[in-house]
C-alpha positions in Angstrom: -12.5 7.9 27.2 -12.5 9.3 30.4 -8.7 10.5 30.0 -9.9 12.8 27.0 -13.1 13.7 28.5 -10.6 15.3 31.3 -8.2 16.6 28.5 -10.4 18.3 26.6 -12.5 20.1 30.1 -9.5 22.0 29.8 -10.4 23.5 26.6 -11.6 27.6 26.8 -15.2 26.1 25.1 -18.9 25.9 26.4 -19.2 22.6 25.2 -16.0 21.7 26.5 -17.4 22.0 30.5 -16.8 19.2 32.5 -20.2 17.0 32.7 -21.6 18.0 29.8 -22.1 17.7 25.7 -19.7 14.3 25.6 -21.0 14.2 21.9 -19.1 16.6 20.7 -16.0 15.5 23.0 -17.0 12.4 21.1 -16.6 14.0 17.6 -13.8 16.0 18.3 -11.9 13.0 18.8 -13.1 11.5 15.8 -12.3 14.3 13.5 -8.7 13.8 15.2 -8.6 10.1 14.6 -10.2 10.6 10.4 -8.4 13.7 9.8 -4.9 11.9 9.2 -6.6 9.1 7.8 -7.7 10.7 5.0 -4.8 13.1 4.8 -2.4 10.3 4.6 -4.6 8.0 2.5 -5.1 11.2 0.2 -1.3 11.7 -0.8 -1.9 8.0 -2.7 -4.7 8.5 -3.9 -3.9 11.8 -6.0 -0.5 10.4 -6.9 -1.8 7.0 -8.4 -4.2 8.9 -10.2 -7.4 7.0 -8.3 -9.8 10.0 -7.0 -12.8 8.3 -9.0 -11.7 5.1 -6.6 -12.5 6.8 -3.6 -16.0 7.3 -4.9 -17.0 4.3 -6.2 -15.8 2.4 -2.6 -18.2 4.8 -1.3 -21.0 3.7 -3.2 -20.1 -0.4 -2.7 -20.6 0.8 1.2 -24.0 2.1 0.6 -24.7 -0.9 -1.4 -23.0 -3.1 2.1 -25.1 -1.3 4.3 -28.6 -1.8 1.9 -27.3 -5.8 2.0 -26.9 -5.3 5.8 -30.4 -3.7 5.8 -32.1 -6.3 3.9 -30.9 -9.4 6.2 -31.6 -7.7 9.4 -28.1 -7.0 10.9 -28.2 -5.0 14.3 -25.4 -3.1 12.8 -25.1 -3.1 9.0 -22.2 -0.9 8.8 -19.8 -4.1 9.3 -22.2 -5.3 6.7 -20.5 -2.5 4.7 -17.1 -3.1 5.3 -17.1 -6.2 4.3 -18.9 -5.6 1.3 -16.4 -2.8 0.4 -13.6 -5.0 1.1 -14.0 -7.3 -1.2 -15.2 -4.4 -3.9 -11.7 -3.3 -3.8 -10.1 -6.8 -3.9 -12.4 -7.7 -7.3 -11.7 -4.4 -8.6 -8.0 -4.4 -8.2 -7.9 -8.2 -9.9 -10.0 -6.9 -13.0 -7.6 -3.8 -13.1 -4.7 -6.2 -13.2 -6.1 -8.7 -15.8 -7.7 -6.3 -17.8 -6.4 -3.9 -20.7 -9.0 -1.2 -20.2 -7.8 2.2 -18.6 -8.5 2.3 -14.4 -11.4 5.2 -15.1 -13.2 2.7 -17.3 -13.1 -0.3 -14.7 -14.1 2.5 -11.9 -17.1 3.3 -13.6 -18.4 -0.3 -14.3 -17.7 -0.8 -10.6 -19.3 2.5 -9.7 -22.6 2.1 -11.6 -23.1 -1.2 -10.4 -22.6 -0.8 -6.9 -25.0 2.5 -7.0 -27.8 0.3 -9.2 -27.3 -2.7 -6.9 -27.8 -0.6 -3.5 -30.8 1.3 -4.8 -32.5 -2.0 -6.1 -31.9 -4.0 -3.0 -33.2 -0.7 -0.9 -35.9 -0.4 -2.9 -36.8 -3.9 -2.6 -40.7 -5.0 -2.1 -41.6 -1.1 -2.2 -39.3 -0.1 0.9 -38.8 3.5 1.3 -35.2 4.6 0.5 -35.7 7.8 2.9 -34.4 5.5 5.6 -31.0 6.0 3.7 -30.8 9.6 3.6 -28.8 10.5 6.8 -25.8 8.4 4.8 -25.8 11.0 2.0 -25.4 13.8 4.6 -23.8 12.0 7.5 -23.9 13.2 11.2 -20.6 13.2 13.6 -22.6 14.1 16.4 -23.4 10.3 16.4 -20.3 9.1 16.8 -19.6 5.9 18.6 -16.4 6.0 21.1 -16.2 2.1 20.0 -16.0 3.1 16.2 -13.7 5.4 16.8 -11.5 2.7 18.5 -11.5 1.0 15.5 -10.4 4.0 13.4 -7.3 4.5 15.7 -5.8 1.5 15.5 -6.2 1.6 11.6 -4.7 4.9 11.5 -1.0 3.3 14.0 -1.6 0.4 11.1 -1.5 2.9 8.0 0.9 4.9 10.1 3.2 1.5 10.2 2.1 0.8 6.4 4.0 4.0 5.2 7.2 3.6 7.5 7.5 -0.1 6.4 6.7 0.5 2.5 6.4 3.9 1.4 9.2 3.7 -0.5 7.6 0.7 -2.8 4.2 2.4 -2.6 5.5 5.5 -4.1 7.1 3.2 -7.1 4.3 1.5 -7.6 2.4 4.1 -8.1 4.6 5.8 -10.4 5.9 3.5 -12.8 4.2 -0.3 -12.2 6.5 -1.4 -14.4 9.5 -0.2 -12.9 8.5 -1.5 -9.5 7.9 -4.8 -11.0 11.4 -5.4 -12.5 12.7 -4.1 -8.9 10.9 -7.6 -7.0 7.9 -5.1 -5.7 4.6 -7.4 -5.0 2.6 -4.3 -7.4 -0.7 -6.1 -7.0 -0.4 -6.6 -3.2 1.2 -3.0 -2.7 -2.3 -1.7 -4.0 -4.4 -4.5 -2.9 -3.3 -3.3 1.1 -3.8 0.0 0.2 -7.5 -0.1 -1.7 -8.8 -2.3 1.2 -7.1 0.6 3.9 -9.4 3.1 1.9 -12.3 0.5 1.8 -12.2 0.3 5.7 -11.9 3.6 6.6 -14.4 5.6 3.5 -17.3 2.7 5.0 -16.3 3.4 8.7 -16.4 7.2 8.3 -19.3 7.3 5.7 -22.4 7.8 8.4 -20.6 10.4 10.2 -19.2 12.4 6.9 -21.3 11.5 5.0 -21.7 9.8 1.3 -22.4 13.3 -1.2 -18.6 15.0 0.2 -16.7 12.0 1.4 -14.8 11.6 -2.0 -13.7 15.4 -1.3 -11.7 14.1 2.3 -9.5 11.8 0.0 -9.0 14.3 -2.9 -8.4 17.7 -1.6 -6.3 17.7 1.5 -3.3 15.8 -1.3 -4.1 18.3 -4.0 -3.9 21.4 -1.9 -0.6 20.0 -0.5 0.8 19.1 -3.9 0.1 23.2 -5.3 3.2 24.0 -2.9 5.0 21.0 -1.3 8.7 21.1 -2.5 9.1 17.5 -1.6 7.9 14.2 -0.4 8.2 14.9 2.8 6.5 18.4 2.5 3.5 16.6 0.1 2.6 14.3 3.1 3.2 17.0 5.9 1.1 19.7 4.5 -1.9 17.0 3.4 -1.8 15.9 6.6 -1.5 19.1 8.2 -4.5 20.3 6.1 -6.6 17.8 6.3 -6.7 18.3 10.5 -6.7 21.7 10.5 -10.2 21.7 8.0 -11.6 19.1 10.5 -11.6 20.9 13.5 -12.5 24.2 11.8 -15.1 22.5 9.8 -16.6 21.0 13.3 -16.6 24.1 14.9 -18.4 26.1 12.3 -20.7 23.5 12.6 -21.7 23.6 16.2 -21.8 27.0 15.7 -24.0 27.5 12.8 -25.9 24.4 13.0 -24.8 23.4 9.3 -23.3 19.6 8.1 -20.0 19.2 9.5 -18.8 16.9 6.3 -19.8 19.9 4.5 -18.3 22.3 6.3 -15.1 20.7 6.6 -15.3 20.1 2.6 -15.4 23.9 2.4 -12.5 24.3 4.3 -10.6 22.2 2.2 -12.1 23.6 -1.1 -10.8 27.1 0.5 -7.3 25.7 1.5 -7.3 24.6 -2.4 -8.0 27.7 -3.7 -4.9 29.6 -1.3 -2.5 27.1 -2.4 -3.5 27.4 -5.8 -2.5 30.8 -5.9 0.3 30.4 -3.6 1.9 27.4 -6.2 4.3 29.7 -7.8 5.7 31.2 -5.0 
């Protein structure tokens, strides 16, 4: 840390003076390290049609981090991400072995995770107040180790897409089709669900639960209104999704508002230009 502390002194900012405000150093380099997360993650996630996916991992990591809660963990967020993980894993084997549409297995898996968390929250008359701050999030409590973590899942979703984005892409087109061409469908989206899993539960205190859906939808929509291309569709989400992060954190500091729901706004308003950019 003490390389970017030194990197960004340089920066023309008050916060950015040397010796002071590491918190938002701290966030800054989170929003750097999530940004292309979710921009990446995003382009899948709109083309395979799973936006409502997104969500309901959200809610199985408020229902990890109520289990985490309950047993006493120091740190219940790993709690979460375990939990999450093995959401995705159960959802993607009832997807595969059942005949009803992906929305309808989504919402079974949605409403039960949200029932679950609230029950085991509100267990023996606790409080679930002690839950808000995941509904709004906070970035300014980033952890430097967390955001370790994040980095090297963002070089191993990096390496994901320049090993396999050619059989992601089929899979998520035409199932089928990438069957009778030897793809491993189920394990293509099995890697990929538990990559969103990891990274919506990591990212969920600091974004926060109520707009974290938004980070996975929007920055791939927006990009898909006037990409030409593959290449342009993963660029501009990308591209997007950074650019809304560090604006969003900014306004933030400056204003004193959520930064999740700042940078939501961003993207909502990069959404909106796009939109009526398309036909051009």
């Amino acid at each position: 840390m003490t390389f970017w502390y030194a990197l960004v002194d340089l920066l023309p900012f008050e916060w950015a003076q040397s010796g002071s405000m590491y918190f938002m150093k701290n966030a800054l380099l989170a929003v750097l390290v999530i940004t292309p997360l979710f921009g990446l993650l995003s382009t899948m996630v709109v083309h395979s049609r799973m936006s409502f996916f997104s969500d309901a991992l959200g809610h199985s990591a408020f229902t990890g981090m109520a289990i985490g809660a309950l047993f006493g963990f120091h740190e219940p967020t790993w709690a979460a991400v375990v939990f999450a993980i093995l959401f995705a894993l159960l959802f993607n084997l009832v997807k595969r072995r059942s005949a009803l549409a992906s929305d309808t297995v989504i919402g079974v898996f949605s409403s039960t995770a949200v029932a679950l968390g609230i029950f085991l929250s509100t267990l023996n008359g606790r409080s679930f107040t002690r839950f808000n701050a995941l509904l709004v999030g906070d970035i300014l409590s980033v952890e430097p180790a967390k955001v370790g973590v994040l980095a090297l899942i963002l070089l191993a979703v990096a390496a994901l897409w320049l090993a396999s984005f050619n059989q992601l892409m089929l899979s998520a087109i035409s199932p089928a089709l990438a069957d009778s061409r030897g793809v491993r469908v189920f394990w293509q989206e099995t890697v990929f669900s538990v990559a969103i899993a990891v990274v919506v539960t990591l990212s969920m205190t600091w974004v926060g639960l109520l707009v974290i859906n938004s980070l996975l939808v929007l920055p791939a929509a927006s990009a898909r209104n006037v990409a030409r291309n593959m290449w342009q569709y993963h660029l501009f989400s990308l591209l997007g999704a950074v650019l809304a992060g560090i604006a969003g954190l900014m306004t933030s500091y400056h204003v004193g508002g959520s930064a999740g729901a700042a940078i939501t706004m961003y993207l909502a308003l990069g959404f909106a230009l796009t939109f009526l950019l398309r036909k051009k």
